[in-house]
Phi, psi and omega in degrees: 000303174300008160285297176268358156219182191322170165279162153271111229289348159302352199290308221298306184317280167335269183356275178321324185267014148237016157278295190294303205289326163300319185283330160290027168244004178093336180303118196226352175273304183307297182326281174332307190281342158308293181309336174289320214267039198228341239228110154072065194264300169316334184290307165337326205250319164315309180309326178280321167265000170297279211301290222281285185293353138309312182290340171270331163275003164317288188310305214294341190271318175290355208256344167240044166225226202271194178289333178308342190276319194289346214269333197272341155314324204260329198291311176336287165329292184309325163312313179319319196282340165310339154260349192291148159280092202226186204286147173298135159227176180286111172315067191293026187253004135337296194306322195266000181300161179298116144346306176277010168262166183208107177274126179242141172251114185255136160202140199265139168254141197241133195260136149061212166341309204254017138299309204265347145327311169274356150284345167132009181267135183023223194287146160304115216274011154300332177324325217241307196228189103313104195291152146298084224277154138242124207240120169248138165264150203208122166243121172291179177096155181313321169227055180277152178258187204210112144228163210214130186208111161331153183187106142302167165347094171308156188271155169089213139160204216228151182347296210257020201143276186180157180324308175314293229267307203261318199277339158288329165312323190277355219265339213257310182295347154255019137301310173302273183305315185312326143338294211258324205258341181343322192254354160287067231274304172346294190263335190300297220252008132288320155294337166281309192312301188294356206248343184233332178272319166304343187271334162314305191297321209293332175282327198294308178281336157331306198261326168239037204252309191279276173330283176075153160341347184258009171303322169323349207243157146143309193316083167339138132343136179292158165275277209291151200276028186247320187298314186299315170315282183310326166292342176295314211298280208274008182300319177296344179278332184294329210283328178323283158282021166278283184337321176237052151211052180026081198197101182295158189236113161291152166330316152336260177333281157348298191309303195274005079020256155353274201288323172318294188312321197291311201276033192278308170294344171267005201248147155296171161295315201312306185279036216225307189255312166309349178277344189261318187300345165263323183277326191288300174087048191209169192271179178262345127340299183349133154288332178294342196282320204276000178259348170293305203281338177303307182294347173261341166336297177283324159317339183330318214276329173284338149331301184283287197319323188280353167309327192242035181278158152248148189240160198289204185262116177242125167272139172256087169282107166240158203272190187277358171284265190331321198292349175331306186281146224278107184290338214269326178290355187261137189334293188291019175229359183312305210238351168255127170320106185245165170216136171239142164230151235249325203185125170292020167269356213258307177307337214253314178313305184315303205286296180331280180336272191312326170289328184314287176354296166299255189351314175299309182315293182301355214213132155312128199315331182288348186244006164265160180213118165317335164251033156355132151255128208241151175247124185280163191286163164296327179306317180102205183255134217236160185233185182228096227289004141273011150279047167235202190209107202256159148231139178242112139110001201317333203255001148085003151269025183224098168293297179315294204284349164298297181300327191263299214268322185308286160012266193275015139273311167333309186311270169342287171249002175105135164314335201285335188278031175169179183235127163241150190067021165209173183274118174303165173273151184281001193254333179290300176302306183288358195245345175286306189293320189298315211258331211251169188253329176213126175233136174285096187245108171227140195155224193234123196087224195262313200142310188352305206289346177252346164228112190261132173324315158317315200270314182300316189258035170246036177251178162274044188337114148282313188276148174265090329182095145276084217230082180306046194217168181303131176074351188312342178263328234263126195221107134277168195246153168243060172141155152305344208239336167268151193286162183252149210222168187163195159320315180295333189268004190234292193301299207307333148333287184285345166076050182278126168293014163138149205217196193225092229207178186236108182289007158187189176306134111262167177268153194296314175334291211277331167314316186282319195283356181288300203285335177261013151302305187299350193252354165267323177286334167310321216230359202030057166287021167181085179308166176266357176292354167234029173300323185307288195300312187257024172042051208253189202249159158275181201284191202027017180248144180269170132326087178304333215258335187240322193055035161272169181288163195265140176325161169254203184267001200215164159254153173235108204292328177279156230241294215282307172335294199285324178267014196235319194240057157222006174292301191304349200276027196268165172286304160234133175330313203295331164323278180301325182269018164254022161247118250209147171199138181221080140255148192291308177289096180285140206229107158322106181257255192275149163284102214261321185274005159267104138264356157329106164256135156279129155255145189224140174279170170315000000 
């Protein structure tokens, strides 16, 4: 029925309560594949018809051009099928993702009474509770491993509820000062502060209140082989000694191991030794336990280096509750490239599109066929950061951000490559997402009002979307029981590899100092060889005069990288954890050794 008509809004519930019941039977791939197809259901069915009315004006377009036109009909077709509603299976094109991406798919289960709550019988049980997660980690590659772990209720719980609950609360009261308090500067920056301080605690129980030891499961691949060396040497040094205190180790078990030891600098003991006692499956009494936790004792100091290891790239499937919270903000994901996305059919559609995409680029139109089987590179999809399109300012109220930023977008790409202080044409916009690689939105919200959503996703989206205003990352629900939508799901929609956004109100001050970190580490928009021409600080000193931040010392070419070390350089926390990026792609941005600048006309 959910091929051809609305979903029901039971499909998604169902799905999950045979899902669980497969992971107690040990099934946990089947259990799994339930669970993907339970994720974005409605959305699903958007997508399915998005794809579908593209691919017939594609074909209506190809039957008077070339064979490229039919070919890019068929790839549309193939795309399709990455939504279709057909019996669960294990995504196995997992398998063809870089090794060095790491997916964990969360999804929340609502118990008893707070089922039927989400379904529409009386109050909402954010009110009230917590849902109960099931989090599967997914390691790409040939031999990525799959584990999977419950996470109940937390005991206890907080003034107002629950997180969910306490974080609307911190988000309405800064709404509330931005609004009331401006001209009051004293109590306006003491109400931020307290506001930067709850928010803080709040990410803080997220990560050890909630998570608890399985925050482990959250955790990136090491990048560098010396950090990968050391976690092998002592994870095979742990496994030793169980063996010879006869104590057999399963793959599991191993696996979970493992990500403890990466994750060792991030755990306290308490969360440390619970953690060896459930994969292990023994009292604390055990001599193994007490010769395990002696011996990791010793390991500390060795330990320690890997808090500050670098790490690989995590995509974040959340469910439609849970992504309300900033996930991307908690101490252990603080420095690693996170990405969140609504549904792996978004992944597995996207990364296909875009590796095609390369691949046509490199290769003669006659030797491609959509049905390839193509594997993307690990490097990711690389764009061409003069190839973009910017708006500053469309609603002519935000002077200061006009004033900070115009400078230094001129500089870069040039008057010609954007618009500042006035309202784009709406054919302006769509012709920037289609042809350009990054179109730049700074101003209030998403943009929508000048490209309406309905228009946006019946486009072919190209460009990666930086869309620097309140709320711009923000996915609402018109309900409980429909998935929830916005700007990130309409480019993704539109098939953008992905875009960059704010998951609730800020301020433009602190908004402007995010966006030219990031546009210096991406793009080395303000080398230190040109402080001089912009009459700018040397590095680790601020500005009086603009109150940006000072260039950095490096560049950072990844897109997930760069917005990951362009949080702290915000003013207030609250800032920094609402920005969010959900890309499909990990995507390679400026080049130091091109200095070719492209000019492009209106």
């Amino acid at each position: 029925m959910n091929q051809s008509f609305p979903c029901s809004p039971f499909y998604s519930v169902l799905l999950k309560k045979k899902a669980e019941n497969l992971f107690h039977e040990n099934e946990n791939h089947k259990g799994f594949a339930h669970l993907v197809d339970a994720h974005c259901v409605a959305i699903r069915h958007a997508a399915v018809n998005a794809h579908r009315d593209r691919a017939k004006k594609k074909l209506s377009k190809s039957k008077t051009t070339t064979q490229g036109g039919i070919e890019d009909s068929k790839t549309t077709c193939q795309l399709d099928q990455c939504f279709q509603f057909t019996k669960a299976d294990f995504p196995t094109w997992l398998y063809s993702l870089p090794p060095e991406w790491t997916v964990v798919h969360i999804s929340e289960m609502w118990q008893g009474h707070e089922s039927l709550k989400m379904q529409g019988f009386g109050p909402p049980p954010l009110v009230y509770s917590l849902p109960k997660l099931i989090i599967a980690r997914f390691h790409g590659g040939k031999n990525g491993s799959f584990i999977t772990k419950f996470i109940d209720q937390p005991a206890g719980g907080l003034s107002n509820g629950s997180l969910l609950a306490e974080l609307n609360t911190i988000l309405e009261n800064n709404r509330i000062v931005n609004r009331d308090f401006r001209g009051n500067r004293a109590q306006y920056w003491k109400l931020k502060q307290e506001h930067h301080d709850q928010l803080k605690v709040l990410v803080d129980s997220l990560e050890n209140w909630w998570l608890d030891f399985c925050k482990c499961l959250l955790l990136g691949e090491l990048c560098d082989a010396a950090d990968v060396l050391l976690l092998n040497r002592v994870t095979s040094s742990v496994i030793d000694l169980m063996k010879k205190m006869k104590r057999n180790v399963t793959v599991d078990e191993e696996t979970w191991i493992k990500l403890l030891i990466s994750c060792h600098s991030y755990l306290s003991r308490q969360q440390f030794v619970r953690g060896l006692l459930k994969i292990l499956n023994t009292v604390v009494r055990n001599p193994l336990i007490t010769e395990l936790v002696g011996y990791f004792k010793t390991l500390q100091p060795e330990l320690e280096k890997l808090k500050n290891a670098k790490r690989n790239p995590v995509i974040l499937v959340l469910d439609k509750v849970i992504q309300q919270l900033p996930w991307e903000s908690i101490t252990m994901l603080s420095t690693t490239p996170v990405s969140r996305i609504p549904s792996l059919h978004f992944l597995n559609s996207l990364t296909l599109k875009h590796t095609l995409h390369r691949f046509v680029q490199n290769a003669p139109r006659n030797t491609i066929s959509p049905r390839t089987n193509l594997k993307l590179p690990s490097i990711g999809v690389e764009v061409n950061p003069n190839l973009a399109y910017y708006v500053l300012n469309p609603g002519q109220d935000l002077p200061g951000v006009q004033l900070r930023l115009q400078p230094i977008l001129e500089k870069i790409w040039g008057k010609h490559c954007g618009l500042s202080g006035s309202i784009p044409v709406e054919q302006q916009i769509k012709q920037s997402l289609i042809e350009r690689d990054i179109f730049l939105y700074c101003g209030h919200g998403s943009g929508s009002k000048y490209l309406p959503n309905d228009h946006l996703i019946k486009l072919d989206c190209r460009a990666t979307p930086i869309l620097m205003g309140c709320s711009s990352g923000q996915l609402t629900a018109s309900g409980r029981i429909v998935d929830p939508t916005g700007a990130p799901i309409c480019y993704l929609l539109a098939g953008s590899p992905g875009m960059i956004g704010m998951l609730w109100e800020v301020t433009d001050v602190d908004c402007d100092r995010f966006t030219v970190r990031l546009l210096d580490l991406l793009l080395g928009a303000r080398k230190c060889d040109r402080l001089e021409k912009q009459n700018l600080t040397p590095p680790n000193q601020k500005t009086n005069k603009t109150d940006l931040p000072s260039p950095p010392e490096q560049l950072e070419p990844e897109v997930l990288r760069a917005v990951a070390q362009s949080r702290p350089i915000t003013k207030n926390f609250l800032t920094g954890a609402a920005a969010v990026s959900s890309h499909t792609c990990m995507m390679a941005g400026y080049n130091e050794k091109s200095k070719e600048k492209k000019q492009f006309t209106k």
